[in-house]
N, C-alpha and C positions, 0 to 999 in steps of 0.2 A: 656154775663152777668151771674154773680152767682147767685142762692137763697140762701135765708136764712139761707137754712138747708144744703147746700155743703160745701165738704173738701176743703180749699184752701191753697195755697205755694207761699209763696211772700221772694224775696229778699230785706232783711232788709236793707245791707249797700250798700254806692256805687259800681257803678261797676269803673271796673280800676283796676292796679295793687296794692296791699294790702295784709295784712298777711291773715286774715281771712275775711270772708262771712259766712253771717249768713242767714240763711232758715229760715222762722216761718211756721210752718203746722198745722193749726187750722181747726177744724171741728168736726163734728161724727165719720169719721173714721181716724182721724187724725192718732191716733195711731196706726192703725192698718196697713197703709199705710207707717208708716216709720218702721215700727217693719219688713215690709217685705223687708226693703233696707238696714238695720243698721243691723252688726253683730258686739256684743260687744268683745273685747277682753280678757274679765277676766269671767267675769260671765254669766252663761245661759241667752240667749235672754225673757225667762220668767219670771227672777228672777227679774229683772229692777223694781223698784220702784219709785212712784210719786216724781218729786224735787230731782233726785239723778243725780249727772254729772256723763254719765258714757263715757268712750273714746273707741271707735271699729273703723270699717271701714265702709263705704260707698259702697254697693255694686249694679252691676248690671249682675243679671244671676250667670256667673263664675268671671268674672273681679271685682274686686277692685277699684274703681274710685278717694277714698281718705281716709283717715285716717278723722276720726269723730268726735266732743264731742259732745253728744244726751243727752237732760233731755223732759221728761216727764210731766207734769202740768194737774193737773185739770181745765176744764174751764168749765163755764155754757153751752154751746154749744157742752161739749163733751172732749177732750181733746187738749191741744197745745203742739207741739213738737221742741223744737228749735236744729235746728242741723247747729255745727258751721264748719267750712270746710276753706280747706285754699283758700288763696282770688283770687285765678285767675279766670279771666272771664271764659274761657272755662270748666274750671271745675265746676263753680257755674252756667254758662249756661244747660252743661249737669248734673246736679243733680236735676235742675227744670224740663227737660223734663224725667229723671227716674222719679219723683215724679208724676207725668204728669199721665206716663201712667200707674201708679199705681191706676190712680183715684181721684189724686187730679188736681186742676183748680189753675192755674198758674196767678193771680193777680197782682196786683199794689200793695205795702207796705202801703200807705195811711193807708187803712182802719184798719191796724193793730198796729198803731202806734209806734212813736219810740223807737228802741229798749237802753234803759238806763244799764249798766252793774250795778252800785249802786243800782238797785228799783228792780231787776231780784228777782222771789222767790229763787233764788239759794243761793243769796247774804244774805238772812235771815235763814238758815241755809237747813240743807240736805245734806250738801256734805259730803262726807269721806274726811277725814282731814281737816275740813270747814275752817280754817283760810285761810290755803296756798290754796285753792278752789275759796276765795273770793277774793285773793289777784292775782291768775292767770285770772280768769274773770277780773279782774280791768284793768289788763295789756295788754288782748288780743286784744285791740282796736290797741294801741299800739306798735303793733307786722308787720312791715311793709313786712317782708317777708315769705313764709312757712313756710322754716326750724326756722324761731323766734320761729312761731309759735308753731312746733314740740318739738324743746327744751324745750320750758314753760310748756307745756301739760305732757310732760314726768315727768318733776320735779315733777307734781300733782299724777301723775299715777303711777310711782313709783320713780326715782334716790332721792330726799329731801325725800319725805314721807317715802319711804323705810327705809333710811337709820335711820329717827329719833325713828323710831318701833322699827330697829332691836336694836339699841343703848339702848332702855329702859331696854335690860334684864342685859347687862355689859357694862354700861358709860364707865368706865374706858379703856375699850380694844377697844373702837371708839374712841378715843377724838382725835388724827390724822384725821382720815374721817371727822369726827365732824369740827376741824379747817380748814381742805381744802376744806370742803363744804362754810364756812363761807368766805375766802380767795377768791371762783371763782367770788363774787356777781361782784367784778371790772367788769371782762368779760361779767357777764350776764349785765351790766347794760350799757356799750356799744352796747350790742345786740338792746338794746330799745332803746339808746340815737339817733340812727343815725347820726352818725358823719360826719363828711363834708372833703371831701379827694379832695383837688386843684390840679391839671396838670397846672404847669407853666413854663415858659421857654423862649427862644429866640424863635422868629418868624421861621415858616418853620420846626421848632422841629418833629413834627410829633403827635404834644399833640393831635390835633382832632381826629387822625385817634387812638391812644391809647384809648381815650377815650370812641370812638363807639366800640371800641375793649373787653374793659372790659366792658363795659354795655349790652354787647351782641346785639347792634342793633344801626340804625344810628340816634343818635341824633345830631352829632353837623358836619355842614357841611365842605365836605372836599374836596379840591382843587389841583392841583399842584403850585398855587401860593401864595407868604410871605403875611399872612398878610388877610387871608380870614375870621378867625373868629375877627372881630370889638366887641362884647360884649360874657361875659361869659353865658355860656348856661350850664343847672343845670340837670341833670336825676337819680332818684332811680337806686342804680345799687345792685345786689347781689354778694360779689366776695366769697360766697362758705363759709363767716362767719357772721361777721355783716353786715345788709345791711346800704350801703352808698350813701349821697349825692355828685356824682362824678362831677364835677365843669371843664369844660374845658374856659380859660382864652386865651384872648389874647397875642400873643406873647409880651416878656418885651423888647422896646429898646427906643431908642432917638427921634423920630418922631418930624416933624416939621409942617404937618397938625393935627391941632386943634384938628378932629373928631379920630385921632390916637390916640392923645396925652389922651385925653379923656379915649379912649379903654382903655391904658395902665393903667392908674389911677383906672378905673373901676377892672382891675382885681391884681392891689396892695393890694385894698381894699380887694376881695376875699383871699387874702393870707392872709392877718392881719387876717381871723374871720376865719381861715380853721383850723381843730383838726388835719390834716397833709397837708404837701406839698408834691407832688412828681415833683422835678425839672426832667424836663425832656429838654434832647439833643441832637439835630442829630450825631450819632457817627463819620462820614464821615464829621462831621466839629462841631468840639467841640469849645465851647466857649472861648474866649481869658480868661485869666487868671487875666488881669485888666480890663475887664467887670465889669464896676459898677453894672451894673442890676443881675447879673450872683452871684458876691460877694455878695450882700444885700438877693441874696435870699439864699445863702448858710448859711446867719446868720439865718434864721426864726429855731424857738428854736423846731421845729418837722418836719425835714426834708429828702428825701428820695430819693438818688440822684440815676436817670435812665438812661442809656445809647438806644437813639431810635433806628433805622432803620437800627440793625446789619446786616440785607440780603445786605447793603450796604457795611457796613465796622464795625469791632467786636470793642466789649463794651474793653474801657480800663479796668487796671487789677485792682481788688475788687472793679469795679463796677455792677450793675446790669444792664445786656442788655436784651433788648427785640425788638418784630418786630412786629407791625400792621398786617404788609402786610402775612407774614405766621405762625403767632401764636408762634414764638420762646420765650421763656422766659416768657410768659402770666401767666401760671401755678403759679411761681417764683413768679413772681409783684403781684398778688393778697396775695397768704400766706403771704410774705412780710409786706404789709398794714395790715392784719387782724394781724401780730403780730406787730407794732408798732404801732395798736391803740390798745391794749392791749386784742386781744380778739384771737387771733393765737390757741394756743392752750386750748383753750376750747374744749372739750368730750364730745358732746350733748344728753350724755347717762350718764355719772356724774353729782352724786347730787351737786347741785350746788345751792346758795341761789338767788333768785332773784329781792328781796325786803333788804330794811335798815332794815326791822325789823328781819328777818329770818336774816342775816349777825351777828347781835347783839347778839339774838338770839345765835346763832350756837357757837357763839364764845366765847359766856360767858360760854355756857354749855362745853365746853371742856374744859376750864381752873378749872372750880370746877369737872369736870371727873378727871382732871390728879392728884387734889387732894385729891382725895378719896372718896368727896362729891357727893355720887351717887343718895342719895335724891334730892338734889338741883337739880342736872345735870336733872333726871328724870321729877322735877317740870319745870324746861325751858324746854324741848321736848316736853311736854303738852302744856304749851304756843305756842311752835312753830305752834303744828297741830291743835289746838282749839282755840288757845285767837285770838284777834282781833288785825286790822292792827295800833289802837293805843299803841297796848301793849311796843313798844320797848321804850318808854320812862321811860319805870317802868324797865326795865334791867339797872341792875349798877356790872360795872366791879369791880369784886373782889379784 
Protein backbone atom coordinates (compact mmCIF):
# COMPACT_ATOMS: atom_id res chain seq x y z
CA UNK A 1 0.00 0.00 0.00
CA UNK A 2 1.09 3.65 -1.12
CA UNK A 3 0.92 6.90 1.16
CA UNK A 4 -0.03 9.87 0.36
CA UNK A 5 3.13 11.47 -0.34
CA UNK A 6 4.76 8.42 -2.74
CA UNK A 7 6.01 8.40 -6.30
CA UNK A 8 3.69 6.00 -8.30
CA UNK A 9 3.68 4.44 -12.04
CA UNK A 10 0.53 2.88 -13.22
CA UNK A 11 -0.21 1.56 -16.74
CA UNK A 12 -2.97 3.40 -18.29
CA UNK A 13 -4.06 1.23 -21.24
CA UNK A 14 -4.84 -2.26 -21.68
CA UNK A 15 -2.42 -4.71 -21.81
CA UNK A 16 -2.41 -6.96 -25.06
CA UNK A 17 -1.00 -6.34 -28.15
CA UNK A 18 -1.53 -2.43 -29.25
CA UNK A 19 0.52 0.48 -30.82
CA UNK A 20 1.10 2.27 -27.76
CA UNK A 21 1.19 2.08 -23.76
CA UNK A 22 0.99 4.74 -21.66
CA UNK A 23 2.79 5.08 -18.08
CA UNK A 24 1.46 7.92 -15.79
CA UNK A 25 4.17 8.74 -12.98
CA UNK A 26 2.84 11.01 -10.55
CA UNK A 27 4.28 12.11 -7.26
CA UNK A 28 7.16 14.34 -5.48
CA UNK A 29 9.78 12.80 -7.33
CA UNK A 30 7.88 12.10 -10.34
CA UNK A 31 9.99 14.01 -12.28
CA UNK A 32 13.01 13.35 -11.26
CA UNK A 33 12.61 9.58 -11.58
CA UNK A 34 11.77 9.65 -15.32
CA UNK A 35 14.22 12.50 -16.01
CA UNK A 36 16.77 9.56 -14.99
CA UNK A 37 15.25 7.03 -17.72
CA UNK A 38 14.25 9.45 -20.51
CA UNK A 39 16.96 10.72 -22.81
CA UNK A 40 15.44 13.29 -25.21
CA UNK A 41 16.60 13.21 -28.69
CA UNK A 42 16.82 16.95 -29.76
CA UNK A 43 17.16 18.83 -26.76
CA UNK A 44 19.34 18.86 -23.37
CA UNK A 45 17.49 16.68 -20.73
CA UNK A 46 17.39 20.16 -18.69
CA UNK A 47 15.97 22.30 -21.11
CA UNK A 48 12.47 20.15 -21.02
CA UNK A 49 9.77 22.38 -20.24
CA UNK A 50 6.26 21.96 -18.39
CA UNK A 51 3.32 20.68 -21.14
CA UNK A 52 6.05 20.24 -23.88
CA UNK A 53 5.71 16.63 -25.97
CA UNK A 54 9.07 15.96 -26.17
CA UNK A 55 10.19 12.38 -28.30
CA UNK A 56 13.69 10.55 -26.91
CA UNK A 57 14.32 7.14 -25.82
CA UNK A 58 13.58 4.98 -22.83
CA UNK A 59 16.65 3.93 -21.19
CA UNK A 60 18.11 1.44 -18.81
CA UNK A 61 21.91 1.82 -17.64
CA UNK A 62 23.56 1.55 -21.40
CA UNK A 63 20.51 -0.15 -23.20
CA UNK A 64 17.68 1.54 -24.96
CA UNK A 65 14.41 -0.26 -24.11
CA UNK A 66 12.19 2.09 -26.51
CA UNK A 67 11.78 5.07 -28.24
CA UNK A 68 9.56 7.68 -25.94
CA UNK A 69 7.04 10.70 -26.12
CA UNK A 70 7.57 12.27 -22.36
CA UNK A 71 5.50 15.53 -21.29
CA UNK A 72 5.92 16.93 -18.00
CA UNK A 73 2.79 18.59 -15.96
CA UNK A 74 2.37 20.31 -12.88
CA UNK A 75 0.41 18.64 -10.43
CA UNK A 76 -0.59 19.56 -6.78
CA UNK A 77 1.24 16.57 -5.48
CA UNK A 78 4.47 17.50 -7.34
CA UNK A 79 4.70 16.62 -10.78
CA UNK A 80 2.91 13.95 -13.42
CA UNK A 81 4.97 12.42 -16.19
CA UNK A 82 3.18 10.57 -19.00
CA UNK A 83 5.39 8.53 -21.01
CA UNK A 84 3.91 6.89 -24.09
CA UNK A 85 5.91 3.84 -25.46
CA UNK A 86 4.91 1.34 -27.93
CA UNK A 87 2.27 -1.24 -26.81
CA UNK A 88 3.91 -4.55 -26.26
CA UNK A 89 3.40 -6.14 -23.10
CA UNK A 90 6.89 -6.86 -22.41
CA UNK A 91 8.12 -3.85 -23.05
CA UNK A 92 5.58 -1.77 -20.91
CA UNK A 93 6.13 -4.70 -18.43
CA UNK A 94 9.82 -3.75 -18.25
CA UNK A 95 9.47 0.08 -18.15
CA UNK A 96 7.33 -0.43 -14.82
CA UNK A 97 9.95 -2.34 -13.22
CA UNK A 98 12.87 0.39 -14.50
CA UNK A 99 10.45 2.84 -12.96
CA UNK A 100 10.17 0.63 -10.03
CA UNK A 101 13.59 0.72 -9.13
CA UNK A 102 14.07 4.20 -9.65
CA UNK A 103 11.85 4.67 -6.80
CA UNK A 104 8.69 4.67 -7.95
CA UNK A 105 5.53 2.16 -6.52
CA UNK A 106 4.08 0.37 -9.40
CA UNK A 107 0.02 0.79 -8.79
CA UNK A 108 -3.27 0.00 -10.30
CA UNK A 109 -4.54 2.94 -13.00
CA UNK A 110 -7.67 3.40 -10.90
CA UNK A 111 -6.66 5.98 -8.82
CA UNK A 112 -5.23 7.89 -11.67
CA UNK A 113 -8.08 7.98 -13.75
CA UNK A 114 -8.71 7.70 -17.35
CA UNK A 115 -6.38 8.68 -19.59
CA UNK A 116 -8.79 11.06 -22.40
CA UNK A 117 -6.28 12.24 -25.37
CA UNK A 118 -9.06 15.35 -26.11
CA UNK A 119 -8.78 16.75 -22.11
CA UNK A 120 -4.73 15.92 -21.96
CA UNK A 121 -3.06 19.49 -20.96
CA UNK A 122 -1.20 18.84 -24.13
CA UNK A 123 -4.22 18.92 -26.28
CA UNK A 124 -4.79 22.79 -25.03
CA UNK A 125 -1.68 23.95 -26.24
CA UNK A 126 2.39 23.56 -25.52
CA UNK A 127 3.34 21.59 -28.10
CA UNK A 128 5.85 22.53 -30.97
CA UNK A 129 3.84 22.66 -34.01
CA UNK A 130 0.49 22.28 -31.71
CA UNK A 131 -1.90 21.62 -34.35
CA UNK A 132 -0.23 18.43 -35.92
CA UNK A 133 0.82 17.73 -31.90
CA UNK A 134 -2.86 17.49 -31.13
CA UNK A 135 -3.75 15.84 -34.07
CA UNK A 136 -0.98 12.84 -33.50
CA UNK A 137 -2.20 12.53 -29.81
CA UNK A 138 -5.76 12.11 -31.16
CA UNK A 139 -4.55 9.30 -33.38
CA UNK A 140 -2.19 7.40 -31.13
CA UNK A 141 -4.95 5.50 -29.58
CA UNK A 142 -5.40 4.41 -32.84
CA UNK A 143 -2.16 3.22 -33.81
CA UNK A 144 -2.49 -0.69 -33.51
CA UNK A 145 1.12 -1.41 -34.06
CA UNK A 146 4.78 0.09 -33.19
CA UNK A 147 6.02 1.09 -36.38
CA UNK A 148 2.18 3.10 -36.59
CA UNK A 149 3.26 4.23 -34.04
CA UNK A 150 6.77 5.42 -35.12
CA UNK A 151 5.76 6.70 -38.37
CA UNK A 152 3.14 9.22 -36.69
CA UNK A 153 5.50 10.45 -34.07
CA UNK A 154 8.10 11.13 -36.76
CA UNK A 155 5.64 13.13 -38.81
CA UNK A 156 5.45 15.32 -35.36
CA UNK A 157 9.11 15.36 -34.63
CA UNK A 158 10.36 16.09 -37.73
CA UNK A 159 9.30 14.53 -41.77
CA UNK A 160 5.57 17.08 -41.87
CA UNK A 161 6.76 19.57 -39.48
CA UNK A 162 10.12 19.82 -41.06
CA UNK A 163 9.22 20.07 -44.19
CA UNK A 164 6.28 22.95 -43.54
CA UNK A 165 9.39 25.18 -41.64
CA UNK A 166 11.62 24.67 -44.19
CA UNK A 167 8.97 25.50 -47.14
CA UNK A 168 8.23 28.93 -45.23
CA UNK A 169 11.53 30.47 -46.42
CA UNK A 170 10.87 29.36 -50.53
CA UNK A 171 7.22 28.00 -51.11
CA UNK A 172 7.86 28.00 -54.57
CA UNK A 173 11.14 25.41 -54.64
CA UNK A 174 8.87 22.88 -52.29
CA UNK A 175 5.46 22.70 -53.80
CA UNK A 176 6.56 19.01 -55.33
CA UNK A 177 7.39 18.01 -51.46
CA UNK A 178 4.61 19.98 -50.53
CA UNK A 179 2.18 17.93 -52.97
CA UNK A 180 3.71 14.42 -52.29
CA UNK A 181 3.41 15.09 -48.68
CA UNK A 182 -0.38 15.89 -49.32
CA UNK A 183 -0.64 12.64 -51.98
CA UNK A 184 0.88 10.03 -48.95
CA UNK A 185 -2.30 10.89 -46.48
CA UNK A 186 -3.93 7.67 -48.82
CA UNK A 187 -1.15 5.52 -47.18
CA UNK A 188 -1.01 6.97 -43.79
CA UNK A 189 -4.67 6.58 -43.46
CA UNK A 190 -4.55 2.91 -44.31
CA UNK A 191 -1.86 2.80 -41.69
CA UNK A 192 -4.90 3.61 -39.15
CA UNK A 193 -7.76 2.08 -40.98
CA UNK A 194 -6.68 -1.50 -40.43
CA UNK A 195 -7.85 -3.12 -43.22
CA UNK A 196 -9.20 -6.62 -43.38
CA UNK A 197 -7.11 -9.03 -45.64
CA UNK A 198 -9.26 -12.58 -46.36
CA UNK A 199 -7.23 -16.06 -47.05
CA UNK A 200 -9.90 -17.90 -49.05
CA UNK A 201 -9.79 -20.73 -51.22
CA UNK A 202 -10.55 -24.54 -51.85
CA UNK A 203 -10.47 -26.71 -48.89
CA UNK A 204 -6.96 -28.22 -48.01
CA UNK A 205 -5.38 -24.91 -49.64
CA UNK A 206 -3.09 -24.45 -46.97
CA UNK A 207 -4.83 -20.89 -46.02
CA UNK A 208 -4.43 -21.84 -42.03
CA UNK A 209 -1.22 -22.79 -42.19
CA UNK A 210 -0.44 -19.26 -44.46
CA UNK A 211 -2.25 -17.66 -42.14
CA UNK A 212 -0.26 -18.51 -38.71
CA UNK A 213 2.49 -17.88 -41.09
CA UNK A 214 2.05 -14.31 -41.76
CA UNK A 215 0.83 -13.47 -38.28
CA UNK A 216 3.78 -14.89 -36.81
CA UNK A 217 2.08 -17.24 -34.42
CA UNK A 218 -0.62 -20.05 -34.32
CA UNK A 219 -3.74 -18.82 -34.42
CA UNK A 220 -5.99 -20.74 -36.42
CA UNK A 221 -5.66 -24.46 -36.17
CA UNK A 222 -3.98 -26.74 -38.46
CA UNK A 223 -4.37 -30.23 -39.62
CA UNK A 224 -3.51 -32.57 -42.27
CA UNK A 225 -7.17 -32.98 -42.90
CA UNK A 226 -9.89 -30.99 -45.71
CA UNK A 227 -12.03 -29.21 -43.97
CA UNK A 228 -10.53 -28.44 -40.18
CA UNK A 229 -11.14 -24.83 -39.93
CA UNK A 230 -15.44 -24.90 -39.70
CA UNK A 231 -15.58 -20.87 -39.03
CA UNK A 232 -13.34 -17.99 -39.73
CA UNK A 233 -10.84 -17.09 -37.16
CA UNK A 234 -9.64 -13.17 -37.15
CA UNK A 235 -5.90 -12.03 -35.66
CA UNK A 236 -4.06 -8.52 -35.63
CA UNK A 237 -1.26 -9.27 -37.89
CA UNK A 238 1.85 -6.86 -38.65
CA UNK A 239 3.19 -7.61 -42.40
CA UNK A 240 6.07 -5.00 -41.95
CA UNK A 241 3.49 -2.05 -43.27
CA UNK A 242 -0.05 -1.50 -42.28
CA UNK A 243 -1.13 -3.68 -39.67
CA UNK A 244 -4.07 -6.04 -40.62
CA UNK A 245 -6.94 -7.94 -39.76
CA UNK A 246 -5.76 -11.29 -41.36
CA UNK A 247 -9.08 -13.43 -41.71
CA UNK A 248 -8.50 -17.25 -42.35
CA UNK A 249 -11.91 -18.77 -43.86
CA UNK A 250 -13.21 -21.97 -44.54
CA UNK A 251 -12.40 -23.69 -47.41
CA UNK A 252 -15.12 -22.70 -50.58
CA UNK A 253 -16.90 -25.91 -52.09
CA UNK A 254 -20.37 -27.80 -52.40
CA UNK A 255 -20.89 -29.46 -49.02
CA UNK A 256 -23.85 -31.41 -48.35
CA UNK A 257 -23.79 -31.35 -44.31
CA UNK A 258 -25.66 -28.39 -43.10
CA UNK A 259 -22.83 -27.38 -40.46
CA UNK A 260 -20.49 -27.10 -43.77
CA UNK A 261 -22.67 -25.54 -45.75
CA UNK A 262 -23.11 -22.96 -43.05
CA UNK A 263 -19.09 -22.73 -42.64
CA UNK A 264 -19.03 -21.84 -46.36
CA UNK A 265 -21.65 -19.17 -46.25
CA UNK A 266 -20.02 -17.82 -43.11
CA UNK A 267 -16.77 -17.12 -44.93
CA UNK A 268 -18.53 -15.69 -48.31
CA UNK A 269 -19.74 -13.28 -46.05
CA UNK A 270 -16.09 -12.47 -44.85
CA UNK A 271 -15.16 -12.04 -48.56
CA UNK A 272 -18.02 -9.69 -49.38
CA UNK A 273 -16.64 -7.10 -46.22
CA UNK A 274 -12.73 -7.98 -46.74
CA UNK A 275 -10.59 -4.58 -48.35
CA UNK A 276 -8.65 -7.54 -50.00
CA UNK A 277 -8.79 -11.25 -50.97
CA UNK A 278 -5.82 -13.46 -51.23
CA UNK A 279 -7.19 -16.54 -53.16
CA UNK A 280 -5.11 -19.02 -52.18
CA UNK A 281 -4.26 -22.78 -53.81
CA UNK A 282 -2.54 -25.84 -53.36
CA UNK A 283 -0.10 -25.65 -56.35
CA UNK A 284 0.28 -29.70 -56.54
CA UNK A 285 -3.53 -29.52 -57.34
CA UNK A 286 -4.87 -26.29 -58.59
CA UNK A 287 -8.35 -25.66 -59.02
CA UNK A 288 -10.49 -26.70 -61.99
CA UNK A 289 -11.10 -24.05 -64.15
CA UNK A 290 -14.96 -24.44 -64.08
CA UNK A 291 -14.95 -24.12 -60.42
CA UNK A 292 -17.86 -22.11 -59.62
CA UNK A 293 -16.59 -21.28 -56.20
CA UNK A 294 -12.97 -20.73 -57.62
CA UNK A 295 -14.47 -18.33 -60.66
CA UNK A 296 -16.80 -16.19 -58.17
CA UNK A 297 -13.96 -15.54 -56.10
CA UNK A 298 -11.67 -14.45 -59.00
CA UNK A 299 -14.48 -11.90 -59.76
CA UNK A 300 -14.22 -10.14 -56.05
CA UNK A 301 -13.14 -6.56 -57.30
CA UNK A 302 -9.62 -6.62 -54.86
CA UNK A 303 -8.10 -9.80 -55.49
CA UNK A 304 -4.65 -11.50 -54.89
CA UNK A 305 -4.14 -14.68 -56.38
CA UNK A 306 -1.45 -17.07 -54.44
CA UNK A 307 -0.04 -20.20 -55.34
CA UNK A 308 0.38 -22.50 -51.66
CA UNK A 309 2.67 -25.24 -50.81
CA UNK A 310 5.48 -24.72 -53.71
CA UNK A 311 7.94 -27.29 -51.36
CA UNK A 312 5.33 -29.48 -52.99
CA UNK A 313 5.13 -28.39 -56.47
CA UNK A 314 6.15 -24.66 -58.13
CA UNK A 315 3.67 -21.67 -58.37
CA UNK A 316 2.31 -21.59 -62.14
CA UNK A 317 4.02 -18.82 -64.17
CA UNK A 318 3.04 -14.90 -62.95
CA UNK A 319 1.74 -16.19 -60.20
CA UNK A 320 2.76 -15.64 -56.83
CA UNK A 321 3.96 -18.80 -54.90
CA UNK A 322 4.67 -19.24 -51.37
CA UNK A 323 5.33 -22.15 -48.66
CA UNK A 324 3.97 -22.34 -44.95
CA UNK A 325 5.90 -25.08 -44.17
CA UNK A 326 9.65 -23.16 -45.03
CA UNK A 327 9.07 -19.45 -45.43
CA UNK A 328 9.54 -19.29 -49.35
CA UNK A 329 7.82 -16.42 -50.86
CA UNK A 330 6.49 -14.90 -47.37
CA UNK A 331 8.73 -11.95 -47.73
CA UNK A 332 6.91 -11.46 -51.50
CA UNK A 333 3.10 -11.94 -50.00
CA UNK A 334 3.30 -9.48 -47.42
CA UNK A 335 4.96 -6.33 -49.65
CA UNK A 336 2.38 -7.60 -52.10
CA UNK A 337 -0.74 -6.78 -49.69
CA UNK A 338 0.95 -3.75 -48.27
CA UNK A 339 1.10 -2.49 -51.85
CA UNK A 340 -2.43 -3.46 -53.03
CA UNK A 341 -3.94 -2.06 -50.10
CA UNK A 342 -2.25 1.06 -51.01
CA UNK A 343 0.32 1.55 -48.33
CA UNK A 344 3.51 -0.69 -50.10
CA UNK A 345 5.54 1.95 -50.60
CA UNK A 346 5.32 4.42 -47.88
CA UNK A 347 8.94 5.87 -46.35
CA UNK A 348 8.23 6.07 -42.57
CA UNK A 349 10.71 8.74 -42.61
CA UNK A 350 8.78 11.03 -45.39
CA UNK A 351 6.75 13.70 -44.54
CA UNK A 352 3.70 12.35 -45.16
CA UNK A 353 0.25 13.96 -44.10
CA UNK A 354 -1.87 12.04 -41.73
CA UNK A 355 -5.05 13.83 -41.11
CA UNK A 356 -7.91 15.19 -44.04
CA UNK A 357 -6.96 18.32 -42.83
CA UNK A 358 -2.90 18.47 -43.27
CA UNK A 359 -3.85 16.59 -46.95
CA UNK A 360 -5.93 19.78 -47.81
CA UNK A 361 -3.81 21.68 -46.22
CA UNK A 362 -0.62 20.62 -48.07
CA UNK A 363 -2.12 20.56 -51.15
CA UNK A 364 -3.76 23.73 -51.39
CA UNK A 365 -0.38 25.40 -50.33
CA UNK A 366 1.36 23.92 -53.19
CA UNK A 367 -0.82 24.75 -55.83
CA UNK A 368 -0.66 28.69 -54.69
CA UNK A 369 3.40 27.95 -54.22
CA UNK A 370 3.68 26.86 -57.95
CA UNK A 371 1.91 30.12 -58.47
CA UNK A 372 3.96 32.50 -57.22
CA UNK A 373 1.53 33.02 -54.09
CA UNK A 374 4.17 32.61 -51.56
CA UNK A 375 2.05 34.70 -48.95
CA UNK A 376 -0.72 32.50 -49.23
CA UNK A 377 1.29 29.35 -49.39
CA UNK A 378 3.10 30.68 -46.10
CA UNK A 379 -0.40 31.65 -44.48
CA UNK A 380 -1.57 27.67 -45.02
CA UNK A 381 1.83 26.32 -43.42
CA UNK A 382 0.95 28.26 -40.39
CA UNK A 383 -2.50 26.77 -40.43
CA UNK A 384 -0.98 23.43 -40.89
CA UNK A 385 1.47 23.74 -37.70
CA UNK A 386 -0.88 26.09 -35.40
CA UNK A 387 -4.62 26.10 -36.52
CA UNK A 388 -6.80 23.65 -35.28
CA UNK A 389 -8.25 20.23 -36.44
CA UNK A 390 -11.40 22.18 -37.75
CA UNK A 391 -9.58 24.40 -39.87
CA UNK A 392 -9.75 22.26 -43.13
CA UNK A 393 -12.96 23.24 -43.90
CA UNK A 394 -11.98 26.91 -44.20
CA UNK A 395 -9.36 25.73 -47.10
CA UNK A 396 -10.81 26.23 -50.60
CA UNK A 397 -9.04 24.97 -53.72
CA UNK A 398 -7.80 27.71 -55.86
Amino acid sequence: MTGPNATTAALTTPGGMGGIAVIVVQGPDAGAVVRRVFRPHRRPLESLEPDRLCLGSLVDGGEVLDEALVTFTPAPDGTRAEINIHGGPRIAQRALLLLEREGAAVVEPDPLGPIDPDHWPLAAGGLNNPAIGRELLQRLPRAMTAGVVTCLTRQWSAGLSRLARDAMEDPGARAEDLAAAAERYEAMRVLLAVPEVVLAGPPNAGKSSLANALAGRAASIVTDQPGTTRDWVRTLADLGGPPVWLTDTAGLWAPDDPIDRLAVDRAWQRVDRADLVVAVFDASAPPAAEDPHWTRLLAERRVLVVAGKIDLAPAPPGVLGVSARDGQGLADLRRAICRRLGAGDLDGDAPAAFTERQAALLATAAIVARQGEAAQARALLTELLEGGEGSAAAVEQP
